[in-house]
C-alpha positions as a Python dict, from the first residue, in 0.01 Angstrom:
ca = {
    (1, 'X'): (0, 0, 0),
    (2, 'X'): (148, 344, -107),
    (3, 'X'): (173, 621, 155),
    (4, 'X'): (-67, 895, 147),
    (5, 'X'): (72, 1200, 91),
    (6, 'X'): (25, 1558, 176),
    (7, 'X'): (226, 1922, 145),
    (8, 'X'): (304, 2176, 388),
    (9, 'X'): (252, 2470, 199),
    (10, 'X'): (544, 2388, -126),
    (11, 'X'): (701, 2121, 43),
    (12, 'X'): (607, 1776, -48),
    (13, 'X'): (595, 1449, 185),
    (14, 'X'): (580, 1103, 96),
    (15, 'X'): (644, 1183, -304),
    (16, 'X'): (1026, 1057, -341),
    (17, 'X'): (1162, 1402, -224),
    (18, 'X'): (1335, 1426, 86),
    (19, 'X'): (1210, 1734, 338),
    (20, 'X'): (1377, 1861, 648),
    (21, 'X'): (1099, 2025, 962),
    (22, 'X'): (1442, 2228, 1175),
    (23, 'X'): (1529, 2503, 1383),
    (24, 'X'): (1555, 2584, 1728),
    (25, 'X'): (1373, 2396, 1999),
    (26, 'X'): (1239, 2722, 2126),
    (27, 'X'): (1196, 3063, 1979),
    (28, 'X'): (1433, 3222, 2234),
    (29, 'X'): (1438, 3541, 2016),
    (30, 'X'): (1351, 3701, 1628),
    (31, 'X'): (1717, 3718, 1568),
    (32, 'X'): (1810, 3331, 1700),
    (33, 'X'): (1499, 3247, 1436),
    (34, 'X'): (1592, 3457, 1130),
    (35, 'X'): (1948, 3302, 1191),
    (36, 'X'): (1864, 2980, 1180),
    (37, 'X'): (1618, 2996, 914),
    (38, 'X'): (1863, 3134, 689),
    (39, 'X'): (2147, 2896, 752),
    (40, 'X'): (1879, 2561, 713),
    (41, 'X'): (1677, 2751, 420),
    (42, 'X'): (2036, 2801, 228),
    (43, 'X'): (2098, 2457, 337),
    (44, 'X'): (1821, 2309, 226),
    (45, 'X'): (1804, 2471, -134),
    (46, 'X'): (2160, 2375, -223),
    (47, 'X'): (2069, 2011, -193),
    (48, 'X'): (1743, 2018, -329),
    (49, 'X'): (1551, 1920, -17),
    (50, 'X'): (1241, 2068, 107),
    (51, 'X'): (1204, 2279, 436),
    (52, 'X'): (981, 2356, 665),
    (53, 'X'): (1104, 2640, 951),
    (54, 'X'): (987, 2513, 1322),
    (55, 'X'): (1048, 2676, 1667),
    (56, 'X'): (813, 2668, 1964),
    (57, 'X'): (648, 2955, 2058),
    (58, 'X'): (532, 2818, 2403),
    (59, 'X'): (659, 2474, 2563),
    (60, 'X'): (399, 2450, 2799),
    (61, 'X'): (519, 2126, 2927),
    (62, 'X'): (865, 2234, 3121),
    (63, 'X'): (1012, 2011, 3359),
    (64, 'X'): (1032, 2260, 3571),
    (65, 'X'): (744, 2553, 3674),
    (66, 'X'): (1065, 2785, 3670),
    (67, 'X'): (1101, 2694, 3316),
    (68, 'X'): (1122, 2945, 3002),
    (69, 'X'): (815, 2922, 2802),
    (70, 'X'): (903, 3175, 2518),
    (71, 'X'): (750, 3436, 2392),
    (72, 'X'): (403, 3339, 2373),
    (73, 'X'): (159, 3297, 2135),
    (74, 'X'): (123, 3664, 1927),
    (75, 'X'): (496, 3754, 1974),
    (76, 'X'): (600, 3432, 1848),
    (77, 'X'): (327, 3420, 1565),
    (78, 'X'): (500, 3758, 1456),
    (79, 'X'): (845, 3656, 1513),
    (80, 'X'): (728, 3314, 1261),
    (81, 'X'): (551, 3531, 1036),
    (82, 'X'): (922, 3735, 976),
    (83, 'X'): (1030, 3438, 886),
    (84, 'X'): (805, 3308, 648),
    (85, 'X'): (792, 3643, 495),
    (86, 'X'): (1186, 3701, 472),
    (87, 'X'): (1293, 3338, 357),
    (88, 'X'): (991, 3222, 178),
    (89, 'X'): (955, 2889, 359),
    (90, 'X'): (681, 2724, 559),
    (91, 'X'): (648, 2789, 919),
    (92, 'X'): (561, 2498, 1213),
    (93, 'X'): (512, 2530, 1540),
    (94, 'X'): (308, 2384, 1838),
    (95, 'X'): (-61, 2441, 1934),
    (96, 'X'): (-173, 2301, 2305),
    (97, 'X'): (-508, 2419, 2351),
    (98, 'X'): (-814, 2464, 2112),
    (99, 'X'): (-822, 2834, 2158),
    (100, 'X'): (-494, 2872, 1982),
    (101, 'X'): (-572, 2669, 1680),
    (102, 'X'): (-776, 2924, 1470),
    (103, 'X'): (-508, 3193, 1568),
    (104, 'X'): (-189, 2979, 1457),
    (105, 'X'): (-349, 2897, 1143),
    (106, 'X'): (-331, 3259, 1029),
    (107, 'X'): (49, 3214, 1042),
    (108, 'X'): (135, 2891, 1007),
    (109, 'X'): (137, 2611, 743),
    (110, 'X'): (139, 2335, 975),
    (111, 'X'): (34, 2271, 1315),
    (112, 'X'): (215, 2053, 1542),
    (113, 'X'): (48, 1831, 1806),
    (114, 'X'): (269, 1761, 2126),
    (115, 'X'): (316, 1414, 2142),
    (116, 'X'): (200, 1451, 2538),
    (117, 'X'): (-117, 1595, 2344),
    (118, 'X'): (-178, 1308, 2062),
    (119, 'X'): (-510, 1147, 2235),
    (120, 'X'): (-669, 1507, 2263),
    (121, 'X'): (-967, 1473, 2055),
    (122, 'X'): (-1081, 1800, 2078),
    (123, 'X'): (-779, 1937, 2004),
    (124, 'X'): (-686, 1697, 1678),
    (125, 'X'): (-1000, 1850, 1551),
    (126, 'X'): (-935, 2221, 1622),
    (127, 'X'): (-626, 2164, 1400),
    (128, 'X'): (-803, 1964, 1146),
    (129, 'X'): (-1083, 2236, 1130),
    (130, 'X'): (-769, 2512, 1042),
    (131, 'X'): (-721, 2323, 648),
    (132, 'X'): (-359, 2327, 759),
    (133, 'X'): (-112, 2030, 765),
    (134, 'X'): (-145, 1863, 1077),
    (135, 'X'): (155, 1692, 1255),
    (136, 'X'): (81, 1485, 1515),
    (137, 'X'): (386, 1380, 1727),
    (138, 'X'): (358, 986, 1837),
    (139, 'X'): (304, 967, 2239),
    (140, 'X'): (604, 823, 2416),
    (141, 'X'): (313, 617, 2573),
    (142, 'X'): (140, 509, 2196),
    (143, 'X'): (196, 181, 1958),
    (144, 'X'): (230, 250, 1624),
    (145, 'X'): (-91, 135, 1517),
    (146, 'X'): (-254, 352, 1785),
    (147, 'X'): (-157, 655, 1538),
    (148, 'X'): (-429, 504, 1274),
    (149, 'X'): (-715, 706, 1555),
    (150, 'X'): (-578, 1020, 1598),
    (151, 'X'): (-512, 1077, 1208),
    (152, 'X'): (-917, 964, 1196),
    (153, 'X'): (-983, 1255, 1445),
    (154, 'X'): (-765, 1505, 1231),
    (155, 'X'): (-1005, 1327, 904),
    (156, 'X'): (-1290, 1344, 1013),
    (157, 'X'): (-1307, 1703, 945),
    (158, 'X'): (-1280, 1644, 592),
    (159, 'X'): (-868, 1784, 629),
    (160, 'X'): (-665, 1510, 450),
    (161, 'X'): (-292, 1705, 499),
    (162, 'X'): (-202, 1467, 826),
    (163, 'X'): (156, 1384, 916),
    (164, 'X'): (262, 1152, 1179),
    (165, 'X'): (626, 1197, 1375),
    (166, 'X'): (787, 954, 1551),
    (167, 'X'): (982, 1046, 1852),
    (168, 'X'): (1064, 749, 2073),
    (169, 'X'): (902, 541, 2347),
    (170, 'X'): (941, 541, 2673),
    (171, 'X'): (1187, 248, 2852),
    (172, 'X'): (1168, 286, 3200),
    (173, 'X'): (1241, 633, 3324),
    (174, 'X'): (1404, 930, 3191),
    (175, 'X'): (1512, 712, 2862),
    (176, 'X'): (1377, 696, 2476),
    (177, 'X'): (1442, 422, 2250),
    (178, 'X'): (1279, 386, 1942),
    (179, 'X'): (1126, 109, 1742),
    (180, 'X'): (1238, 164, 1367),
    (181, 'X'): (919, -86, 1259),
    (182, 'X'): (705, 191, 1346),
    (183, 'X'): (757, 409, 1070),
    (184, 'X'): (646, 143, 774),
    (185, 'X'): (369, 14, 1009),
    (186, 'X'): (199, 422, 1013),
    (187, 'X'): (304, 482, 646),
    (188, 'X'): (-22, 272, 636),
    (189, 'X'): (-175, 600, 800),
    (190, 'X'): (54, 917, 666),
    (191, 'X'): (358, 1016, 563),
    (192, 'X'): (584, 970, 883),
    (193, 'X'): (829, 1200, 1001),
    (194, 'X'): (1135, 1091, 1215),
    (195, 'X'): (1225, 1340, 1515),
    (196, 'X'): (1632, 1289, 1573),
    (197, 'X'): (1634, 1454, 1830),
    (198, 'X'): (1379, 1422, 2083),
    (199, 'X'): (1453, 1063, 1995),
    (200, 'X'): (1757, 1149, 2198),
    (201, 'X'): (1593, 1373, 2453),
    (202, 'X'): (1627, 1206, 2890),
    (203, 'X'): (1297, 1325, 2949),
    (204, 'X'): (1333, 1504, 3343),
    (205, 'X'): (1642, 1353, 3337),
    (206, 'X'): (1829, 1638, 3503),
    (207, 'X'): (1559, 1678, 3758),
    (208, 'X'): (1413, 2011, 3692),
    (209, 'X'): (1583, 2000, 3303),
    (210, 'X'): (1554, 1737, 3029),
    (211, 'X'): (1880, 1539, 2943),
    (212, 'X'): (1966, 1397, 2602),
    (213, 'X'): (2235, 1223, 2413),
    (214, 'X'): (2298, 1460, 2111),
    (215, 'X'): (2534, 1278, 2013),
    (216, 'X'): (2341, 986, 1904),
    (217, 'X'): (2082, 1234, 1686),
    (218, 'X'): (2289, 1133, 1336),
    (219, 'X'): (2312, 759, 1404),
    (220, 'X'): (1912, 766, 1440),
    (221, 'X'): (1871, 1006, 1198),
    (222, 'X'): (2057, 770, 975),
    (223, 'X'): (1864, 464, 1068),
    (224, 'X'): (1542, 623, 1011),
    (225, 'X'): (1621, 709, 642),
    (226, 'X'): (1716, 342, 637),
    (227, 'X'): (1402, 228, 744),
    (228, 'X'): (1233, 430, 430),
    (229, 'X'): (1114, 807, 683),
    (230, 'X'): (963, 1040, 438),
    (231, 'X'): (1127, 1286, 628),
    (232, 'X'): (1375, 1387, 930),
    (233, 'X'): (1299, 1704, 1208),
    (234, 'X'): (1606, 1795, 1371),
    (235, 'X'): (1632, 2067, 1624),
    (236, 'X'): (1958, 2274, 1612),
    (237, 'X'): (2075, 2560, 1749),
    (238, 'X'): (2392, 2783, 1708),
    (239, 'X'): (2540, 2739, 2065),
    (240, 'X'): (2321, 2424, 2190),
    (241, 'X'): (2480, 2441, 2557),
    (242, 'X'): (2295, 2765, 2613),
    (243, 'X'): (1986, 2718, 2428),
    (244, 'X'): (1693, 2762, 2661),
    (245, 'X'): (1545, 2444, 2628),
    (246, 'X'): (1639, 2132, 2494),
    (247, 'X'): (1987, 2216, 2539),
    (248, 'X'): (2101, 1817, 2575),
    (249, 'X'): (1947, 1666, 2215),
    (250, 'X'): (1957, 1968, 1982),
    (251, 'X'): (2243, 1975, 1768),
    (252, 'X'): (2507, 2281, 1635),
    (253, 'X'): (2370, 2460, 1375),
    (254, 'X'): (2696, 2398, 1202),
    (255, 'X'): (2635, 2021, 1157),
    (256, 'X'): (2324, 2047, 1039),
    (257, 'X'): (2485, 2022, 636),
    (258, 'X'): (2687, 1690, 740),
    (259, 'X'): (2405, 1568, 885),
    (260, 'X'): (2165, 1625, 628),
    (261, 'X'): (2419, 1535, 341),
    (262, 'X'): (2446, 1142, 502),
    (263, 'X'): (2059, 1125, 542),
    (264, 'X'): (1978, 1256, 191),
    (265, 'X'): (2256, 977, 43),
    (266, 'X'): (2081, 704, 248),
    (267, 'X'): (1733, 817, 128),
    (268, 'X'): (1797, 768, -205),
    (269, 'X'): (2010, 514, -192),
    (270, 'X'): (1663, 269, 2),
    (271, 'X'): (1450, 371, -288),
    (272, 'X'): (1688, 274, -598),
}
């Protein structure tokens, strides 16, 4: 069975093209945003792959209640809005309640479900009602096949643009480790998207900070192009150590081309 297929606004998924969903975990400022955009949108034309901008506007779920949000939701709209506007690329970024669907979708192309949020019915429909892509991020706590309902919820609103991202599964606490037959099994579904590095993220696992494993991001990134991903997200940042959240999994800015250079080889190479 072929995998359905969808855009986020010119970039294609699941039709033999590699794209990239990147940028910083959170939108710390305008200037940390139109930096990275430029770097990854350069990037990304040289080697003819398609990108998608994302940074977080709000991370409402912090380890800690001491935790930097970001800017919220209008100054970070406006901040995403530069950026589509400047670079002329797609813009992605996270919606957690129903109220801030309708608002997002004036800026965005795609809205991204937490993968905390994945079950939320309500929710999966507010996004669905938008007409914009939908990505829903796979629980840490969801099978594969569990995915099939909450693309139905995003349906059933008649809004076929659904993409699914896999992100790891829990293994006991504070760890990720991720099942590489789950991206065939919810092809059946969408096109599926492989997160590097959240894959890599120690949820909590500094206490009142996540941990991660950074390191490991291009080996998984790697396998996942192996195991036929229609496309990779990869957070990055230009001085990950001080980023404001994430810090542990997201990668240097300045790998980002070596990176993306090994997983565009493999990608063609598993469809020859």
């Amino acid at each position: 069975m072929a995998t359905p297929s969808c855009n986020i606004g010119s970039v294609e998924f699941a039709r033999g093209k590699l794209a990239l969903i990147a940028g910083p975990c959170l939108a710390e400022s305008l200037e940390l945003c139109l930096e990275s955009a430029e770097h990854l949108s350069d990037l990304c034309r040289r080697l003819g792959v398609g990108y998608v901008f994302k940074a977080s506007y709000d991370k409402a779920n912090r380890s800690s209640v001491s935790g930097y949000r970001g800017p919220g939701l209008r100054k970070g709209l406006d901040w995403l809005a530069t950026v589509r506007e400047k670079f002329g690329v797609p813009v992605l970024s996270d919606v957690h309640e129903v109220s801030q669907c309708a608002p997002a979708a004036e800026v965005l192309d795609c809205l991204q479900i937490p993968a905390f949020l994945c079950r939320q019915t309500d929710l999966l429909v507010a996004a669905g009602e938008t007409g914009k892509c939908v990505n829903v991020k796979k629980g840490q706590f969801m099978a594969p096949w569990d995915m099939a309902e909450a693309v139905k919820k995003v349906q059933s609103t008649g809004n076929r643009q659904v993409l699914l991202t896999e992100r790891g599964t829990m293994f006991g606490y504070n760890r990720l480790v991720t099942d590489f037959r789950g991206i065939p099994q919810m092809q059946a579904y969408a096109p599926v998207v492989f997160d590097a590095t959240h894959s890599v993220q120690e949820p909590g696992g500094l206490g009142s900070a996540s941990g991660g494993k950074r390191e490991f991001a291009p080996v998984l990134a790697a396998a996942a192009m192996a195991a036929g991903a229609d496309a990779l997200f990869v957070e990055a940042h230009p001085d990950p150590d001080r980023a404001k959240s994430d810090a542990a999994s997201q990668i240097p800015l300045r790998q980002t081309e070596a990176l993306l250079k090994r997983c565009l080889a493999i990608f063609h190479a598993v469809r020859q």
